[in-house]
Structure formats: C-alpha cells, structure tokens
C-alpha positions as CSV (number, residue, x, y, z in Angstrom):
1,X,0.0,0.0,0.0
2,X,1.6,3.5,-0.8
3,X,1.6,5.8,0.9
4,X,-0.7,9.5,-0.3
5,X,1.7,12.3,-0.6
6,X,0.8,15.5,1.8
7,X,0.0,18.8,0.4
8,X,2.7,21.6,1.2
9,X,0.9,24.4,-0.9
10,X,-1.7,26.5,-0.3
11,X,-5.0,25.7,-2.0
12,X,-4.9,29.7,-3.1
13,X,-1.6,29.1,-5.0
14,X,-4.2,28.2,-8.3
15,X,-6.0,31.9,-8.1
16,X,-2.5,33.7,-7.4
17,X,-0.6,31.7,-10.2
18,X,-3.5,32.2,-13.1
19,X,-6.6,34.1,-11.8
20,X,-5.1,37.3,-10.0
21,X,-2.4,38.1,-12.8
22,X,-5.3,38.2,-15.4
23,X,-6.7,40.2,-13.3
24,X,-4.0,42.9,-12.0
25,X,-2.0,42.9,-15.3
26,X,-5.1,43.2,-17.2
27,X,-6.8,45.9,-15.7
28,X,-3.8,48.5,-14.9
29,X,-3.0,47.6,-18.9
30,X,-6.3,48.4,-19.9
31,X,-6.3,51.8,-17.9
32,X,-2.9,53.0,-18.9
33,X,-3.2,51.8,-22.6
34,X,-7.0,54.0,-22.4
35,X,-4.6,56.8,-21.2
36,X,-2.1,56.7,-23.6
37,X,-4.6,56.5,-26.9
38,X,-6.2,59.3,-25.2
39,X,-2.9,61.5,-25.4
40,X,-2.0,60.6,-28.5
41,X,-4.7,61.0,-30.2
42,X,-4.8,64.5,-29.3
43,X,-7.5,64.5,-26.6
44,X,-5.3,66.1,-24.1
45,X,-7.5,68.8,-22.1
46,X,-10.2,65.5,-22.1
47,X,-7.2,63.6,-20.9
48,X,-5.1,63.0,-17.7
49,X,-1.8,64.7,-17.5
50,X,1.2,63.0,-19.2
51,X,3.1,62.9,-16.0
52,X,0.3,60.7,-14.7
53,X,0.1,58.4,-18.4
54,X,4.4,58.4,-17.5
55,X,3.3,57.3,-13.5
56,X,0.6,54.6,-14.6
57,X,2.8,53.2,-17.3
58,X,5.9,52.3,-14.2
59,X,3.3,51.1,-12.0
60,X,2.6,48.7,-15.0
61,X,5.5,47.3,-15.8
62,X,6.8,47.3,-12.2
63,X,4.0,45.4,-11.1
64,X,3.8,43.1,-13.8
65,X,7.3,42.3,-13.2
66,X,6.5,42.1,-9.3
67,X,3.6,39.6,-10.2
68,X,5.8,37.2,-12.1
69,X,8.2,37.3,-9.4
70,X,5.7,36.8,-6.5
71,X,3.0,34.7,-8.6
72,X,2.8,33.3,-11.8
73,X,6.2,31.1,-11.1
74,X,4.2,29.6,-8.1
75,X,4.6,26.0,-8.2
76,X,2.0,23.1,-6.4
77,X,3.9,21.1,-4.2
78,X,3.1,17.8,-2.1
79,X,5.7,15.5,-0.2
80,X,5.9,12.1,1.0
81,X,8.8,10.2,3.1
82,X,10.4,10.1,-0.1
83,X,9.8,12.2,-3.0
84,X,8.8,16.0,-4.0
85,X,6.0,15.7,-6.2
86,X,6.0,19.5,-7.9
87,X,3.6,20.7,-10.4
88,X,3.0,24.1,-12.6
89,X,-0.8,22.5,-13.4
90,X,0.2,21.2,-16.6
91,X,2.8,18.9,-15.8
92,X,3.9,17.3,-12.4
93,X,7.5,16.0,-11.4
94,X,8.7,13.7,-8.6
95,X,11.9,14.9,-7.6
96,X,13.9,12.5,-5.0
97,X,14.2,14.7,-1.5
98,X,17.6,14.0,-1.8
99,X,17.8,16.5,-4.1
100,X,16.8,19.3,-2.0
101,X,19.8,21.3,-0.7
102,X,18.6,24.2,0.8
103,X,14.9,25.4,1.6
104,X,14.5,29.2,2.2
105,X,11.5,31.5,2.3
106,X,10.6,35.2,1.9
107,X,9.0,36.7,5.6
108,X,8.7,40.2,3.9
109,X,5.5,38.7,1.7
110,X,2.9,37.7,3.6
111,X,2.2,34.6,1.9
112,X,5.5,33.8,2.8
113,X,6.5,32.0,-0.1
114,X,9.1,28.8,-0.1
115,X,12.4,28.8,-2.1
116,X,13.5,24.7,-2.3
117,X,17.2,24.7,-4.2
118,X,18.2,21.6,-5.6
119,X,21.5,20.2,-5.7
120,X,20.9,20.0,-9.7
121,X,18.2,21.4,-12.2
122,X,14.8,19.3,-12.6
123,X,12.6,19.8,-14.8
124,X,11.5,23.2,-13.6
125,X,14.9,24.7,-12.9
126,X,18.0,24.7,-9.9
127,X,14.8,25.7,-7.5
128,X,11.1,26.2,-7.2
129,X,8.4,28.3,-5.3
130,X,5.2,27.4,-3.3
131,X,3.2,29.5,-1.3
132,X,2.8,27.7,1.5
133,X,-0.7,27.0,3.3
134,X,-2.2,30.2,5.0
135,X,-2.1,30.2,9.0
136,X,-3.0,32.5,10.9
137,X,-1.0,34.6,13.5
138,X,2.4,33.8,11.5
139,X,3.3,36.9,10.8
140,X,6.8,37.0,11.7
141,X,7.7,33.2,12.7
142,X,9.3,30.7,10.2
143,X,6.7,28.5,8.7
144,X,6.6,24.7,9.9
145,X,6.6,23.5,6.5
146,X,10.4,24.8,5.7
147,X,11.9,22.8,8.6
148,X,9.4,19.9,7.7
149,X,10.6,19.9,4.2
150,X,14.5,20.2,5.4
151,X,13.8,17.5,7.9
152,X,12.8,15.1,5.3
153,X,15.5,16.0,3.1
154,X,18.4,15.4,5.7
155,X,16.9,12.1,6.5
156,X,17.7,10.9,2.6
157,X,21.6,12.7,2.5
C-alpha cells in the first residue's frame, strides 16, 4: 500500500498563479493603454496629465514584473517520506528529496513564499516556489513547512 503524498501548498496558489495576474496585469494595462490612446490622439484637455500616463505606465510594468516574481512562477507542491511531487498544473514531477539542498523563504510577503534549491536542475529549474498553506497569527515566525521539508531531506543525505 503506498503511501498519499501530503500537500505543502496552499490551496490559493491556483487563483495567485493564473486568476489574480489576469486580473491585475489586465486591468492596470487596460487603464494605462485607455490613457495613452487618449494623449495621442490629441485628446489632451479630455485627458489626464502626461506625468500621470508616465506614473501609470511604471506602476505597470513594475507590477507586472512584481507579479511574475511573486506569482505566476508559483509551483503546487506535495511531499511524502520520499519524494517532492511539484507541479505548474500542466505537468507534475517527482523529484527524490535527496535533491533538495537548501529550503529558504521570503518573511517580507505575507504569503511567505518557499524557495527549495536543488542540488541540480529538474525539470523546472535549480529551484522552485510554493506558497505555502495560510495560518494564521504567522506573521513574523518561520513557517513549519520549511523545517518539515528540510527534515525530510536530511533524512535521505
């Protein structure tokens, strides 16, 4: 009988990887490109000011860039007493925990978001992120699920 891998990742990483960049990317696009075809067509007393057009059009390709960084590379993660079973929704991997050489994660977001490093690249790279799932009152403390994962790894070097 095998034994059912646990999930590491948040059940919200599906509306953070695919739903909420839609969303974001979409709509601040859609404002500052309504902005810009305003100026330039000549509208500009109807218009807001180009310093504004110049302000929008940094906060969207700032952002954007933020959300790829923070989101979209957000991978599904579950674990069992042997393997890393990783997955970008269209493809999963099983990656031996031996593999795993460091686990990290960012405090500063508050999804807190895991790094795992691998000793070599898999299929998705030298190292993958989760967000991990949501807890309450964790502001500041380490999540469980970074020494859990380096726990399991050491048990396999």
């Amino acid at each position: 009988m095998s034994e059912i891998p646990e999930r590491l990742s948040s059940l919200q990483t599906f509306i953070f990887k695919f739903i909420f960049p839609v969303v974001w990317i979409g709509g601040f696009s859609t404002g500052t490109v309504a902005m810009w075809v305003s100026f330039l067509s000549g509208n500009k007393p109807n218009g807001a000011p180009s310093e504004i057009k110049y302000v929008f059009l940094a906060l969207t390709i700032a952002g954007s860039a933020y959300i790829y960084w923070s989101c979209i590379r957000l991978k599904r993660v579950r674990m069992d007493r042997q393997f890393l079973y990783i997955s970008n929704y269209a493809q999963e991997i099983k990656v031996p925990l031996s593999m795993a050489e460091s686990v990290s994660e960012f405090r500063w977001d508050n999804a807190h978001p895991v790094t795992i490093h691998f000793v070599r690249p898999t299929e998705f790279g030298s190292s993958i992120t989760f967000m991990p799932k949501v807890r309450l009152f964790g502001f500041w403390s380490s999540h469980p699920v970074v020494e859990q994962i380096r726990s399991a790894a050491k048990l396999h070097c």
